[in-house]
C-alpha positions as CSV (number, residue, x, y, z in Angstrom):
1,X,23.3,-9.2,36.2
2,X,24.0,-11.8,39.1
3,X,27.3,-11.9,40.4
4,X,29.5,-15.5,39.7
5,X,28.0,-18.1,42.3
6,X,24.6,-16.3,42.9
7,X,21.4,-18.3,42.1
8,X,18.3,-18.2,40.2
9,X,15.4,-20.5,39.8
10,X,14.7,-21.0,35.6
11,X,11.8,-19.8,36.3
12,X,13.2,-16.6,37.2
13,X,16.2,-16.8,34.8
14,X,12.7,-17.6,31.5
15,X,12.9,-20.2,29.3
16,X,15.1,-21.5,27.0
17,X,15.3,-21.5,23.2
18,X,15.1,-25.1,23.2
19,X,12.4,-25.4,26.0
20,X,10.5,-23.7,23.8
21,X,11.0,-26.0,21.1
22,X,10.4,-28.7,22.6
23,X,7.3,-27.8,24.1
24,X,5.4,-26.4,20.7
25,X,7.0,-28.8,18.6
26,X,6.3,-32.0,20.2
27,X,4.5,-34.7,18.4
28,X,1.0,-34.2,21.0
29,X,1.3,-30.4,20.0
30,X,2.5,-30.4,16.5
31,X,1.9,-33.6,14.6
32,X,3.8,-34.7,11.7
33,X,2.3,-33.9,8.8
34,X,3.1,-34.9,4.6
35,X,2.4,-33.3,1.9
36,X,4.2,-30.3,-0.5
37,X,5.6,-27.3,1.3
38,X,4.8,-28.8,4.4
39,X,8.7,-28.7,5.3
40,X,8.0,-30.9,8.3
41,X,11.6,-33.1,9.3
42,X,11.4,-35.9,11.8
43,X,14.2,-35.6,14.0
44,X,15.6,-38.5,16.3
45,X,17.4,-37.5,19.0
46,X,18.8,-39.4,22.3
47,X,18.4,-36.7,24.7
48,X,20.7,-36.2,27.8
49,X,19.9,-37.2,31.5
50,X,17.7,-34.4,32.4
51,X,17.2,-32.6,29.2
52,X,14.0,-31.3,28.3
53,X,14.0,-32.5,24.8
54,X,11.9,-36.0,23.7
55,X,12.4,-38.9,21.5
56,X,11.6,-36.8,18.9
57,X,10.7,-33.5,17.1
58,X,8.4,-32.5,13.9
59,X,10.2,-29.7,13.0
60,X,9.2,-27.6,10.4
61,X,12.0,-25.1,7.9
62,X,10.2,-22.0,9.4
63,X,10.0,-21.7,13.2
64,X,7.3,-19.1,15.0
65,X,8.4,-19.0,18.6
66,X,6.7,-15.5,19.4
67,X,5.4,-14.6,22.4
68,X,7.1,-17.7,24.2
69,X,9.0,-16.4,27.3
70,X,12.6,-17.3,25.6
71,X,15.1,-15.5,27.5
72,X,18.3,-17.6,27.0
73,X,19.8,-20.2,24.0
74,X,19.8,-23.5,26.0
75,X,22.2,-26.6,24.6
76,X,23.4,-25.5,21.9
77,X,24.7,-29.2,21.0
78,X,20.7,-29.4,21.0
79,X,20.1,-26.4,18.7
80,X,22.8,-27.3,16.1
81,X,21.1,-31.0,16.2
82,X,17.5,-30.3,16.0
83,X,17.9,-26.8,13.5
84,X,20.2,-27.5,10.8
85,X,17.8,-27.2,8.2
86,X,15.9,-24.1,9.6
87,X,15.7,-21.5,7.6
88,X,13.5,-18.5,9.2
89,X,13.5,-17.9,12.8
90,X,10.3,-15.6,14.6
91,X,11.7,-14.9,18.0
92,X,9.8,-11.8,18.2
93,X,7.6,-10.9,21.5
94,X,10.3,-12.9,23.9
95,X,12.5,-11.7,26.5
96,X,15.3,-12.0,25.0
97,X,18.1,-9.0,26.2
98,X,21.4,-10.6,25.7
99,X,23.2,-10.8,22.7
100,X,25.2,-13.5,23.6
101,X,22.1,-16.1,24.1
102,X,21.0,-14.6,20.8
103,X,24.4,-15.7,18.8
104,X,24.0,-18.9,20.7
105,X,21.0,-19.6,18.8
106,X,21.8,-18.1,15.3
107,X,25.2,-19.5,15.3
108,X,23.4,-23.1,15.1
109,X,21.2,-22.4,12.6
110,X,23.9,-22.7,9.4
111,X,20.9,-21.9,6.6
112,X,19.1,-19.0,8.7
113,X,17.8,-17.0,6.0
114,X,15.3,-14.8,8.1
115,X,15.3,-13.5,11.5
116,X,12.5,-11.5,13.7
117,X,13.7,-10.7,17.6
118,X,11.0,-7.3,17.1
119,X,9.6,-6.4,20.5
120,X,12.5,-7.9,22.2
121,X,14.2,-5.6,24.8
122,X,17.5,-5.1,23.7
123,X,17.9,-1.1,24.1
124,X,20.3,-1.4,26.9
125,X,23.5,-4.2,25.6
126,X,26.0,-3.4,23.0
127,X,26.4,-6.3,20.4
128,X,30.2,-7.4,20.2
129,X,31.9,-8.2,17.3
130,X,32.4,-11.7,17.9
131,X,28.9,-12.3,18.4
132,X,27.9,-10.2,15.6
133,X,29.7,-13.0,13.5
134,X,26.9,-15.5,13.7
135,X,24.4,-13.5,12.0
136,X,27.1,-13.8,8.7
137,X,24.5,-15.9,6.6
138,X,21.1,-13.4,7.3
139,X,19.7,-12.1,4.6
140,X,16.7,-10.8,6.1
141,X,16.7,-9.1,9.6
142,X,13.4,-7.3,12.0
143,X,14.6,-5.2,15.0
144,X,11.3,-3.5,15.2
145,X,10.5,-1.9,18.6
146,X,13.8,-3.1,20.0
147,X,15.5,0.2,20.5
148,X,18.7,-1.5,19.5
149,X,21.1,1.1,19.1
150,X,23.1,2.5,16.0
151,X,26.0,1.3,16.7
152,X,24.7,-2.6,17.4
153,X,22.6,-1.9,13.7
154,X,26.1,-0.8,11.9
155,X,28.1,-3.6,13.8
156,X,25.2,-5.9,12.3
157,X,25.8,-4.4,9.0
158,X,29.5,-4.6,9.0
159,X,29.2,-8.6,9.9
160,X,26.3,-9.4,7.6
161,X,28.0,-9.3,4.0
162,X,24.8,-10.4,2.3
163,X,22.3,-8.5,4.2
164,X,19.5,-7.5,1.7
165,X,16.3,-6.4,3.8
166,X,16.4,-4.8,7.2
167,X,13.5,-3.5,9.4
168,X,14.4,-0.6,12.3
169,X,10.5,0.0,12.9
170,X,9.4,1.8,16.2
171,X,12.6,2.6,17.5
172,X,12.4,6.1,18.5
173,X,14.9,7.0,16.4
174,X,15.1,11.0,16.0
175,X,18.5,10.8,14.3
176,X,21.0,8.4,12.7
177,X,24.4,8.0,13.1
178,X,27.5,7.9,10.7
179,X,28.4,4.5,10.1
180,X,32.2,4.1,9.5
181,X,31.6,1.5,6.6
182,X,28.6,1.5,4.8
183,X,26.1,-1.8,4.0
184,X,26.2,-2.1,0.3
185,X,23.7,-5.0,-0.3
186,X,20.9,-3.9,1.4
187,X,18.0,-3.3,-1.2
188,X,15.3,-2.8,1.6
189,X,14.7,-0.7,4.5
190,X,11.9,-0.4,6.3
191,X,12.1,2.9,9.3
192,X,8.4,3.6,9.6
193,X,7.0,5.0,12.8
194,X,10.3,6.8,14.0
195,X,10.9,10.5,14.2
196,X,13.4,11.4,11.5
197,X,11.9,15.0,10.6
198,X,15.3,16.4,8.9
199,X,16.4,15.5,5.7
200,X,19.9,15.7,7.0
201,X,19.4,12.1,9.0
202,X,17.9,10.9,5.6
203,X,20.7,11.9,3.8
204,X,22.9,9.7,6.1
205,X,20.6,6.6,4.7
206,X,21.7,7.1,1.3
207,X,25.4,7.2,2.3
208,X,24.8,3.9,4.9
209,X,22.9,2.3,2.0
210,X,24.2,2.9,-1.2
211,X,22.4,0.6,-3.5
212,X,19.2,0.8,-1.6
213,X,15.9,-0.4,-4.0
214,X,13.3,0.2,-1.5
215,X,12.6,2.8,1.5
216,X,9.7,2.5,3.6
217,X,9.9,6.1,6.0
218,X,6.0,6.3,7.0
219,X,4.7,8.3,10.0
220,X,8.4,10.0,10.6
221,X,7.0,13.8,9.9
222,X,9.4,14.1,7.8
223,X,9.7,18.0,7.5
224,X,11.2,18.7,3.7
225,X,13.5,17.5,0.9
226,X,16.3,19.6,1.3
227,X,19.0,18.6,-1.5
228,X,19.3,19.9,-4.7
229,X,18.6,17.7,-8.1
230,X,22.0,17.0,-8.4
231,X,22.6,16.2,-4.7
232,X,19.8,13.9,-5.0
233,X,20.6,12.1,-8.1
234,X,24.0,10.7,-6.6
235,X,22.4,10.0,-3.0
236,X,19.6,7.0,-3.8
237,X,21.0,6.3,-7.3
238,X,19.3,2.8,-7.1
239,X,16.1,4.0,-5.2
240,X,12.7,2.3,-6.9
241,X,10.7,2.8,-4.5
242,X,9.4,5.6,-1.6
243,X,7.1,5.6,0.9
244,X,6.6,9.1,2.8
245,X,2.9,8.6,4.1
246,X,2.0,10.2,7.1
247,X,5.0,12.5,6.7
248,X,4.8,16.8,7.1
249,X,5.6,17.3,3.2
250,X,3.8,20.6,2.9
251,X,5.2,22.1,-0.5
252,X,4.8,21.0,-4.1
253,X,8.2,21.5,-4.6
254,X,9.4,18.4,-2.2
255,X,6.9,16.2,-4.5
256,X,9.1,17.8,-7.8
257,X,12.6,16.7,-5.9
258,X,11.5,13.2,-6.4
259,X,11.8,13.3,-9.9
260,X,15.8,13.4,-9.4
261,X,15.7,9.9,-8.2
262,X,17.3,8.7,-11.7
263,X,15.5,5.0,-11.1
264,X,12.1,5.9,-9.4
265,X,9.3,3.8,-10.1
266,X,6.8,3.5,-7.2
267,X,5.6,6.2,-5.0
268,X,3.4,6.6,-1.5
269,X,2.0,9.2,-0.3
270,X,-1.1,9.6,1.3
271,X,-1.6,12.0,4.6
272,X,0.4,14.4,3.7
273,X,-0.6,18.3,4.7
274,X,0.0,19.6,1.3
275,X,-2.6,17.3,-0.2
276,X,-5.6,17.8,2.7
277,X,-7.3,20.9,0.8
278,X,-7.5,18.8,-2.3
279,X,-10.3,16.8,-3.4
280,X,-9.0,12.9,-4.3
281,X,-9.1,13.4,-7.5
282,X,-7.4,16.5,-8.1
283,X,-4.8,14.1,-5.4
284,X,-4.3,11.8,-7.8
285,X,-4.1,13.5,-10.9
286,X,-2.2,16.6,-9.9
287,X,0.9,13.9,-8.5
288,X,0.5,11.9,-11.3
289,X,1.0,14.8,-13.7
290,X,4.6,16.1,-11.1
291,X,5.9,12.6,-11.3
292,X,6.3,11.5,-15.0
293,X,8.2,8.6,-14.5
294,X,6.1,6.8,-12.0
295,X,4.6,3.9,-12.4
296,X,2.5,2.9,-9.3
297,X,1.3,5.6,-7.2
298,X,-0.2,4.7,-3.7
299,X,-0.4,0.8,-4.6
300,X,-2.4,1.5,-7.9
301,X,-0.4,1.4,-11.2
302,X,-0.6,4.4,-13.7
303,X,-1.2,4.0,-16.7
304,X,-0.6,5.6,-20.1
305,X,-4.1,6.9,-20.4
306,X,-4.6,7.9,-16.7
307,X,-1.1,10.0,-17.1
308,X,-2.2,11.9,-20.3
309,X,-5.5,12.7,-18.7
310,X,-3.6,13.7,-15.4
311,X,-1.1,15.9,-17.7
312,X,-3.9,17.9,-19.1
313,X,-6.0,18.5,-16.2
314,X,-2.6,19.5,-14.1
315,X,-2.6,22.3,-16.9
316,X,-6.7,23.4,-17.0
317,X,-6.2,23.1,-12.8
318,X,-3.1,25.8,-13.2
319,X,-5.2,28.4,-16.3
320,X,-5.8,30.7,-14.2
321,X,-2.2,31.4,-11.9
322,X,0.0,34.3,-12.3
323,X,2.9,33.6,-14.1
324,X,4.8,33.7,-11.2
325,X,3.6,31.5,-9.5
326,X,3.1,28.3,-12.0
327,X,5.2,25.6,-11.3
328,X,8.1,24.4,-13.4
329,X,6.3,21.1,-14.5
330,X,3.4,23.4,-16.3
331,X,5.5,24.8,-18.3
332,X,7.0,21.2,-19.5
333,X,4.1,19.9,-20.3
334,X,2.6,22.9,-21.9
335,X,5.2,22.4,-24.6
336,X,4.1,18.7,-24.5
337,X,-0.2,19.6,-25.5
338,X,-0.1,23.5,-26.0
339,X,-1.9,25.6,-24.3
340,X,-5.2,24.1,-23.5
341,X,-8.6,25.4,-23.5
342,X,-11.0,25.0,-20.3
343,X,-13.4,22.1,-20.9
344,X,-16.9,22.9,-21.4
345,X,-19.1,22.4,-18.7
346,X,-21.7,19.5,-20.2
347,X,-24.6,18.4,-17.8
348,X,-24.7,14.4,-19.1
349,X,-27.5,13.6,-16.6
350,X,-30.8,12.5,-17.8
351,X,-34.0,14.8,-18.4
352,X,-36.4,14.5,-16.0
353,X,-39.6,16.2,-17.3
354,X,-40.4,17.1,-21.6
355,X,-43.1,19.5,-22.6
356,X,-45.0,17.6,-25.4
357,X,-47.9,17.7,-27.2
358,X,-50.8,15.3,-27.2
359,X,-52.8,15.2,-30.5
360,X,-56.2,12.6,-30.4
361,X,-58.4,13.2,-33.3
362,X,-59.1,16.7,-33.1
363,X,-57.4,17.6,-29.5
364,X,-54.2,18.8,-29.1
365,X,-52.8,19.3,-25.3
366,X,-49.7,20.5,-24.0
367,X,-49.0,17.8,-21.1
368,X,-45.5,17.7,-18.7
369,X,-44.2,13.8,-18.9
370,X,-42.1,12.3,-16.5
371,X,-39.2,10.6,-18.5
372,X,-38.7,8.4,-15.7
373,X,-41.9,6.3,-16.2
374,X,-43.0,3.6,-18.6
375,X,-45.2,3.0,-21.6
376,X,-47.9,2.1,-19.3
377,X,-47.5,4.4,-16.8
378,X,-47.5,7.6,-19.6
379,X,-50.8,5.5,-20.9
380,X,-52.2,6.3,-17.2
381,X,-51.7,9.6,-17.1
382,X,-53.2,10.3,-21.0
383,X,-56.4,8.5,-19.8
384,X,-57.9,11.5,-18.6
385,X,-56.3,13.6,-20.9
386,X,-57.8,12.2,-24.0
387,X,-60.8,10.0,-22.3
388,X,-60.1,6.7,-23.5
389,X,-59.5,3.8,-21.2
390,X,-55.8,2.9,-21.6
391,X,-56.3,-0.3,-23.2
392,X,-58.6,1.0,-26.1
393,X,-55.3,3.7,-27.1
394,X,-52.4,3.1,-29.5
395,X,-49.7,5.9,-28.6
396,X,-46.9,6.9,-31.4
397,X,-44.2,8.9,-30.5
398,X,-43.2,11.5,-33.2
399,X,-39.8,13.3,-33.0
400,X,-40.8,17.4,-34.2
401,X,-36.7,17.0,-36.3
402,X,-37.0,13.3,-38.0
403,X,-40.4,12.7,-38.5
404,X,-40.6,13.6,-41.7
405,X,-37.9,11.0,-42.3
406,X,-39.0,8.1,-40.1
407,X,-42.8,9.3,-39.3
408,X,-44.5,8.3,-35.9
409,X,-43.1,5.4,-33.7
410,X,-45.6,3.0,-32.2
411,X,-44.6,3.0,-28.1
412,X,-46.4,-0.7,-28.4
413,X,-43.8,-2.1,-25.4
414,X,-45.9,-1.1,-22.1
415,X,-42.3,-1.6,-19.9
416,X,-39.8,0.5,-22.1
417,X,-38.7,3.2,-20.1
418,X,-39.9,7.0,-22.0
419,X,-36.0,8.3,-21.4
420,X,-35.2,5.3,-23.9
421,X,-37.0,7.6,-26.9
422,X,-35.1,10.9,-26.2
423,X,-37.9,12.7,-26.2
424,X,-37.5,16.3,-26.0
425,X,-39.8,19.3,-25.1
426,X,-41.8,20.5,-28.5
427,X,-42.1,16.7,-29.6
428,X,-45.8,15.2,-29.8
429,X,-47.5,12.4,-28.4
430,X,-50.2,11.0,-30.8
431,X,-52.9,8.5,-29.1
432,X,-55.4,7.1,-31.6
433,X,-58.1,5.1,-30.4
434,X,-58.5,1.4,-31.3
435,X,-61.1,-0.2,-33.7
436,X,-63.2,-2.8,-32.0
């Protein structure tokens, strides 16, 4: 920080919120435009002596200023004029480090509903409380790859009474801290891409976040789920939804935990060591089976079939374990279907080759038929067989176990595939030469 009196140029000092504005929202840059869900406003404005604003602005509800070099607020007589009716703000990608110049901005902005300052640097300043009052009306905040401390995210919290979706993404976080008072309308948090390995700092969520709906904890290596059932049951007593991908879950047993989350619906979790050595279907079917009150796993819904099918195969999969070691869902869901047997092993795929026998007048051959060919194509390879040109034959097909029910079947369509007749080995071919 300069000391009082020193100078900077603005190039120096970066642009300002309203500089930005003015530049991407201009009538040559952003013309007005009608129409539903447009949510472009007109604004008149008689600008000060050197101000950087126009005649006029096409604003739209939702402004995307990312990746435009805004560093400081700018008049905030200007801001409160030109943004009333904003309603999300993308600041993300700026250079914005001072939370001061970010109040200045929000603090105008009376129907901000959504705000993104992600890959802003603000690791290094301590948000006060009095600036923390201007993001009162947020509902929806992104502090991804900020490193903005705990203790600016709980004075956030504290000052944002109907905070419902908050984003900490990428913030090198390898522990969380106590909050003093917790945040009880938040329903989603997203903490992806951090390093929260102990269940101890996830514990701390659940006591930050009591009525938490949805948490998003991909690529944290998370290690294990410690708790108890009981433990776990009180800590996300709202919890819907989980995502763990990517985390270090190695044990079947953390996957069983989840089922003490008394309002679990959705699951993730893909990339996970336990589940490498498993084929993806014996994946899919073995979590289905450990979670019975799912719903969705990995983004695809479950339903009532696909879970009775997963329930049995999770107890084929487990026939041959020691006792010992079979896992306490087995046994719940052998009292569900009993004791099943091992499916038989049937090969469904089509024959490729039946031995049959040709008959023509008085010659009878044993001849190898591809099953895979036509009518005219088996004609081709009886013309030598019988020595008739293929278009002076008539060829029945006679099954050796109904023929004496439905007698020999003309084979008069010269495309029909010969796997179409089920033929079999033993069954006879009869070729009878046509009358001129």
């Amino acid at each position: 920080m300069l000391e009082q009196g020193a100078t900077q140029t603005d190039q120096e000092r970066g642009r300002t919120f309203m500089e930005a504005i003015s530049e991407k929202y201009s009538p040559e840059n952003f013309p007005y435009r009608r129409g539903p869900g447009m949510g472009v406003v007109v604004v008149p404005v008689v600008a000060a002596q050197g101000s950087p604003m126009r005649d006029r602005l096409n604003l739209p509800s939702i402004l995307v200023l990312n990746g435009s070099g805004i560093s400081r607020a700018g008049d905030q007589g200007e801001i409160a004029a030109f943004c009333a009716h904003v309603i999300e703000l993308d600041l993300s990608h700026n250079t914005l480090q001072d939370w001061r110049e970010i109040s200045k901005i929000v603090s105008n902005i009376p129907n901000l509903d959504f705000l993104n300052l992600s890959f802003n640097p603000l690791a290094s300043v301590a948000l006060g409380p009095v600036c923390g009052e201007a993001f009162c009306g947020v509902r929806r905040l992104v502090l991804n790859n900020t490193q903005v401390s705990w203790d600016t995210v709980f004075t956030l919290t504290r000052d944002m009474p109907e905070l419902e979706e908050l984003f900490l993404c990428r913030n090198k976080y390898d522990s969380v801290l106590a909050a003093a008072t917790p945040c009880p309308t938040l329903r989603l948090l997203h903490i992806t891409d951090n390093s929260l390995q102990d269940w101890e700092e996830v514990r701390k969520l659940g006591s930050i976040f009591p009525s938490l709906d949805t948490l998003v904890m991909a690529n944290n290596n998370l290690a294990s789920i410690q708790d108890s059932g009981v433990v776990l049951e009180g800590l996300f007593p709202n919890l819907r939804s989980i995502n763990l991908h990517n985390s270090g879950l190695n044990r079947w047993e953390d996957i069983e935990k989840l089922n003490s989350f008394p309002k679990l619906e959705e699951v993730r979790l893909q990339g996970i060591p336990l589940l490498q050595t498993y084929t993806n279907t014996e994946r899919r079917s073995l979590m289905v089976a450990q979670l019975p009150s799912i719903s969705s796993l990995n983004g695809s819904v479950v339903s009532a079939g696909e879970r009775e099918d997963a329930e049995r195969f999770f107890i084929r999969y487990h026939l041959d374990y020691p006792e010992e070691e079979l896992p306490y869902r087995y046994h719940c869901l052998v009292t569900k279907y009993g004791k099943l047997e091992p499916l038989a092993e049937i090969d469904l795929r089509p024959r490729c080759l039946a031995l049959v026998e040709v008959h023509c007048e008085d010659k009878v051959v044993q001849v190898n038929v591809r099953l895979d060919q036509t009518v005219a194509e088996l004609k081709k390879q009886l013309k030598e067989v019988v020595q008739l040109p293929t278009n002076h034959m008539r060829v029945y097909y006679i099954d050796k176990d109904l023929c004496c029910v439905f007698g020999p079947e003309e084979m008069k369509y010269s495309t029909r595939a010969l796997h179409s007749y089920s033929i079999r080995d033993g069954d006879e071919i009869l070729v009878v030469p046509k009358t001129k």
